[in-house]
N, C-alpha and C positions, 0 to 999 in steps of 0.2 A: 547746699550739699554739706554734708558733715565734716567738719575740719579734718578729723580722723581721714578723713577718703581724700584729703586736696591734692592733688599733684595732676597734672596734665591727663583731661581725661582719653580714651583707647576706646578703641573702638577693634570689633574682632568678628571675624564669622568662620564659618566651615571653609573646608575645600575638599575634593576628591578623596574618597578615602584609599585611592589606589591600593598595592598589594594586601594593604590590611582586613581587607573586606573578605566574608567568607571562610571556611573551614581550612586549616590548614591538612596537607597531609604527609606521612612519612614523620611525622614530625612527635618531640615527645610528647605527651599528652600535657595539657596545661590543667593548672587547677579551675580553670573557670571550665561553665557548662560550656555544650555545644554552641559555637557562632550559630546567628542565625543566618535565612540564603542572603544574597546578592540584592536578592529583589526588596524583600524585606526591611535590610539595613540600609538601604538606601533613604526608602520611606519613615525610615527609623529616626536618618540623621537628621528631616528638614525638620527646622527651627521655629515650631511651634508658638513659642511662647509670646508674649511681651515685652516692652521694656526693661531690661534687666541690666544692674551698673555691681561690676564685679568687684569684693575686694579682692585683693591678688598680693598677699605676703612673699615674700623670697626671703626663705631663713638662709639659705646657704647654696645655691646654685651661681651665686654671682652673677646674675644675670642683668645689665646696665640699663641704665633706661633706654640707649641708643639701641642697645640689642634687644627689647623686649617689643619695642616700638617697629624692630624690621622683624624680627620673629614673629611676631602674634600680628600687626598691624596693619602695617603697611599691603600685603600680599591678600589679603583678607578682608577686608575692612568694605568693601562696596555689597558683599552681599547678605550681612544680620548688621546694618546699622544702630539697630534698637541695642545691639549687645555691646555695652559698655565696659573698659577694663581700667580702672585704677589703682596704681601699685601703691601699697602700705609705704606711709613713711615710718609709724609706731612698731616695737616690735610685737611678739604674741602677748604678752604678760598684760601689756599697758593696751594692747585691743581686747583681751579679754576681760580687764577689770572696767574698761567702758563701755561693754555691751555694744561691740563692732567687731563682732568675730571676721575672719576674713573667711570669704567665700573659698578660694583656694590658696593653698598654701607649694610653693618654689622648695624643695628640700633634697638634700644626698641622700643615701641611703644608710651612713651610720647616723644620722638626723632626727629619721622619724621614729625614734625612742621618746623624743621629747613628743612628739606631735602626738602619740600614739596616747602619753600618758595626759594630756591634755585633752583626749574623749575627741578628738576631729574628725579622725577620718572613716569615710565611709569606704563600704566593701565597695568594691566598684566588679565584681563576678556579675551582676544583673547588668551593668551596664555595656561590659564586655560581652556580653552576649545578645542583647537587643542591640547594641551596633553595630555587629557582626566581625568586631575586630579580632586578630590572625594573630595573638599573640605567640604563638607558636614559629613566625617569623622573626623573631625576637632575637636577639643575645640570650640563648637560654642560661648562661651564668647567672643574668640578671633578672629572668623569669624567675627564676631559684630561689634566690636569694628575697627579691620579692615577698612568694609563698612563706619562706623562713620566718621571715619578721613577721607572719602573722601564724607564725606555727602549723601554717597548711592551712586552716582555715580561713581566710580572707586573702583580699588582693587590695592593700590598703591604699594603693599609687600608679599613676601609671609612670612608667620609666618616660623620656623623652630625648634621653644625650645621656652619653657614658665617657668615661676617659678609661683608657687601656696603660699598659704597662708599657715601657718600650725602652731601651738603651743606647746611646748615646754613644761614638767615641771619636776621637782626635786621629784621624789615621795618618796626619804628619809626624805625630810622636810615635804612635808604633813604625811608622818607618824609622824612622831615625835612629831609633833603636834594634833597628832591627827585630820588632816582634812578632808574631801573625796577631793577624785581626779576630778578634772576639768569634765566634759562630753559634747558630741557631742553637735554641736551646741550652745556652753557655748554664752552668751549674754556678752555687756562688762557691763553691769549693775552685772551681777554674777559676773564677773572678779575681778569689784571693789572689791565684798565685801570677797573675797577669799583676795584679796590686802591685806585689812582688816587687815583679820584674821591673816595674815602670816609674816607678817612688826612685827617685835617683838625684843625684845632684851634677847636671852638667854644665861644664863653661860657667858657672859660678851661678847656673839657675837650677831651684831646687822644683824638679814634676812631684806631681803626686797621683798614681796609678789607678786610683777609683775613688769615691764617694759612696759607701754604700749607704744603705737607706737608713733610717734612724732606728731606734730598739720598737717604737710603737707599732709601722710599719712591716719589720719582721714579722711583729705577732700576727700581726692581722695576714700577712702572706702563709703564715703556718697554721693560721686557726687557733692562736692559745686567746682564748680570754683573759681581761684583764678584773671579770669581776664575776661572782659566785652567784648564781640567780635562788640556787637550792638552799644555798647558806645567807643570803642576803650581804656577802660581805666580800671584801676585794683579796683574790685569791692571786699571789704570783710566785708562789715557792713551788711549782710542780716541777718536776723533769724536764719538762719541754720549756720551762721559762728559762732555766737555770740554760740548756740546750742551745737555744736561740741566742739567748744573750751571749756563750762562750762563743759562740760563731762569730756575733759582731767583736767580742774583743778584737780575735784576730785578726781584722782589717788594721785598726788601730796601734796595735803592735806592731805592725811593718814602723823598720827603724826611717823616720824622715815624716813620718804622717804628722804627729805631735809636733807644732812647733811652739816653742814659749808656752809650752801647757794650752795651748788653743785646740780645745777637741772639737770644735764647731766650724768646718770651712766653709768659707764661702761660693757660691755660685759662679763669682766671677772670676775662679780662679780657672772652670773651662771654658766660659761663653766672652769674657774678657783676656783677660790673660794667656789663653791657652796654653796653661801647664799641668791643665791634669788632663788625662788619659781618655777616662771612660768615665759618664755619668748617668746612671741609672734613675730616673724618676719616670712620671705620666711624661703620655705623647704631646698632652696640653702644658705641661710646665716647658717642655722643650721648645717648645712652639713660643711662650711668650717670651722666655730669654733672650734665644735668637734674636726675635724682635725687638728688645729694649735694648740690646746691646749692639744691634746693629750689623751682627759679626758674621751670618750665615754664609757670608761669600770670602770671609775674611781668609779662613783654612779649609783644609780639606779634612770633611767629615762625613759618617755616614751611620745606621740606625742597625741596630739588628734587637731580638728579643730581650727581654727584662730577665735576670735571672732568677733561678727557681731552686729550690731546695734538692740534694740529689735524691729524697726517696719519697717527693712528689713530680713525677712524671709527666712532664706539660703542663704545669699549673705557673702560672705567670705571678703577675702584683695581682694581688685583692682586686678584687670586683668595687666600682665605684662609680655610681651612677645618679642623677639627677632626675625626681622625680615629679608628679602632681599631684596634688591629693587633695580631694574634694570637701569640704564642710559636710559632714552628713546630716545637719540642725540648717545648712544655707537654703531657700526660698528659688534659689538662682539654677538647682540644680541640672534642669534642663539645657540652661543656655553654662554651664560649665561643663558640661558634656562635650559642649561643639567645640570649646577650646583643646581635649584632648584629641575629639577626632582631627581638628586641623595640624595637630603637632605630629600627630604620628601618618601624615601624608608623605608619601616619597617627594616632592615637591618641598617640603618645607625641612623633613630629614636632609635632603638634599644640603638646600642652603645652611642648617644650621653645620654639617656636615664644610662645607667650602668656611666656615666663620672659625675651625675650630674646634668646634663642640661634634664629639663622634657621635654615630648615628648609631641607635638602639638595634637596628634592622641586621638582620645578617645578609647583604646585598652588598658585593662588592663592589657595583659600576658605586656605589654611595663613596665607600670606603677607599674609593681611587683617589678623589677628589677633594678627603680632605686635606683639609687646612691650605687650599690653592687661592683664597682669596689674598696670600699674601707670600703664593708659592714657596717660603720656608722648606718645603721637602721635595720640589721638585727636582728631578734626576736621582734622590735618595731611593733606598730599599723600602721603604714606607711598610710593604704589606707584608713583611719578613715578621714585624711584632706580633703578626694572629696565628705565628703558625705555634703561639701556645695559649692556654684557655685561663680567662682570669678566675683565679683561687677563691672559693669560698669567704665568706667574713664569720669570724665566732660570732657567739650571741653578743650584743651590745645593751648598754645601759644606760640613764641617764647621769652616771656616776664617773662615765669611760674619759669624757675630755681629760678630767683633772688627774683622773689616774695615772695617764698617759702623759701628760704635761709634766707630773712628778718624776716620771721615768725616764724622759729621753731630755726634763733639763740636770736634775741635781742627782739623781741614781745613776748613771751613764757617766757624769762627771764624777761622780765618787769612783767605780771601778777605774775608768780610762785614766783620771789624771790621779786622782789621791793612792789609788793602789788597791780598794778595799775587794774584799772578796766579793767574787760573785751572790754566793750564797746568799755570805751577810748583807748585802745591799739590798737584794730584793726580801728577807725577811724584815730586812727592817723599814724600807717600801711598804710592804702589806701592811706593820702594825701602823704605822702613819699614816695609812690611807684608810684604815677601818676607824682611825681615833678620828681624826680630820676633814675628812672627806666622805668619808660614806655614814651619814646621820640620817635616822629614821626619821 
């Protein structure tokens, strides 16, 4: 076997394609053709081929060997033994200048820019529709969004696990202070002013009343891109950047945020220490903290909605989802096929669903259940965070990490601690990002 492929070989097959199967209806129309019937997709899914040994890249879904081995394997594995799964230890660069492409590629959704520009992935609309799968059952945020990155034209991934938005708060400190509790749909203009309220110094301990999300994050909840596709070049002096960013000062300006010039808090100043208030991030970041801190029984806490901009109406955190994407140059393609259909099984959304990792599907018996393998949210509000719809993503580029890295480590530090103007910081952001960063 090629050194390139070493790592404990996998083994994988289908399973039911439960609700997936067949035409959805009521539902919006998706960009792929019509499913095909029940009967069809059935004869569609079985596993024709031969021995086939899969590479299987994970650029960024984080997916563990222990979880890839109960995701794909374990559950699966007695009925296409021929279909072999090997996860990449090299990354893309160093597989593709060895002529070991990876048959499928693990990737987010602001991700497959790179993958896209790399020639991989194939349209998978032919495939969706000879398997008969129900994309229309879907998180249509993430159907969307999907469609977007191939500008309507293709369906370049199949989604597999998403993370949603959700917020977080200490309800010992708003008692204590006598404050009301956060509620659905909180605006981050309410956020601020709970910020406010809660940033306090008592008994000689200093709270601090929120955590809002960092500057790159905003955008992405607002839709500003951080790079120019028309112009070829990194654009952040519009209205809406200048906008966004005056919003996050605000947080920051509450007198007790800034301490010793430290605009960066840490985590554990709610999941440890319990002195801050309310923490907005993904339902998955919550979930691991708890966990490594150990703390989820420690106070009394409970979840409600992520917040949203006041003159986007139900629109939560950015859409964020983890997808698959097929080699379209791979030999393998048939028995890559079977691996999506077994991912997108209720049976297996299920469990990834109890690990954690939220389920693509809009089925709530799924959505009850997660993250119960380590009950974290049990007795919580859990299903309060859906009652807003994850936000859109601008367009993305393979220019976006560094962009973004510039802005929410040294441009963010230049307004919050050094003083400088908004303006100034983000024009002078954009010219160092077109001199620096963005090269033809």
């Amino acid at each position: 076997m090629n050194t390139l492929r070493a790592v404990s070989s996998l083994t994988l097959a289908s399973v039911i394609m439960g609700s997936l199967l067949a035409c959805s209806q009521n539902q919006q129309k998706p960009a792929a053709e019509p499913a095909a019937s029940p009967e069809a997709a059935k004869a569609a899914t079985e596993y024709k081929g031969g021995p086939a040994e899969l590479l299987v890249l994970d650029v960024s879904s984080g997916m563990t060997d222990d979880q890839f081995k109960a995701f794909f394997v374990d559950p699966m594995k007695a009925k296409y033994p021929q279909i072999n799964l090997v996860k990449a230890v090299d990354g893309l660069d160093k597989l593709l200048a060895a002529g070991t492409p990876p048959d499928l590629v693990l990737v987010s959704n602001p991700g497959l820019a790179t993958i896209l520009e790399a020639n991989i992935p194939e349209d998978l609309n032919p495939m969706i529709k000879t398997y008969g799968i129900n994309i229309g059952q879907m998180e249509q945020s993430v159907v969307q969004q999907v469609q977007k990155l191939s500008d309507q034209k293709a369906f370049y991934g199949m989604p597999f696990a998403m993370n949603y938005g959700a917020m977080v708060y200490n309800q010992d400190i708003f008692d204590k202070f006598g404050v009301a509790y956060p509620k659905e749909g909180i605006t981050y203009d309410e956020l601020l002013e709970l910020g406010k309220k809660l940033t306090r110094t008592d008994a000689g301990t200093n709270y601090i009343g929120v955590m809002p999300p960092d500057l790159r994050q905003m955008y992405w909840q607002y839709g500003v891109p951080v790079f120019d596709k028309a112009s070829g070049k990194s654009k952040l002096t519009t209205d809406q950047h200048a906008q966004v960013f005056a919003l996050l000062k605000q947080f920051y300006a509450i007198p007790g945020y800034l301490q010793n010039g430290n605009h960066s808090l840490s985590t554990d100043l709610f999941f440890k220490e319990q002195r801050m208030a309310i923490y907005p991030n993904w339902i998955a970041a919550i979930n691991t903290y708890f966990t490594k801190a150990g703390t989820k029984d420690a106070f009394k806490w409970d979840l409600t909605t992520h917040p949203r901009y006041s003159d986007k109406p139900g629109l939560g955190k950015e859409v964020d989802f983890h997808m698959v994407v097929v080699n379209k140059s791979s030999k393998y393609r048939e028995a890559a096929y079977q691996v999506l259909v077994s991912l997108l099984s209720v049976d297996m959304q299920t469990k990834l669903s109890k690990a954690g990792r939220l389920s693509v599907l809009k089925n709530d018996e799924i959505r009850k259940v997660y993250g119960s393998d380590n009950d974290v949210y049990k007795g919580k509000n859990l299903q309060s965070i859906f009652k807003v719809t994850p936000s859109p993503l601008p367009e993305a580029s393979k220019y976006d990490p560094k962009i973004n890295a510039l802005l929410t480590g040294e441009v963010v530090k230049n307004v919050m601690v050094n003083g400088t103007d908004i303006n100034t910081a983000l024009r002078n952001a954009e010219d160092k990002a077109n001199k620096e960063i963005v090269i033809p």
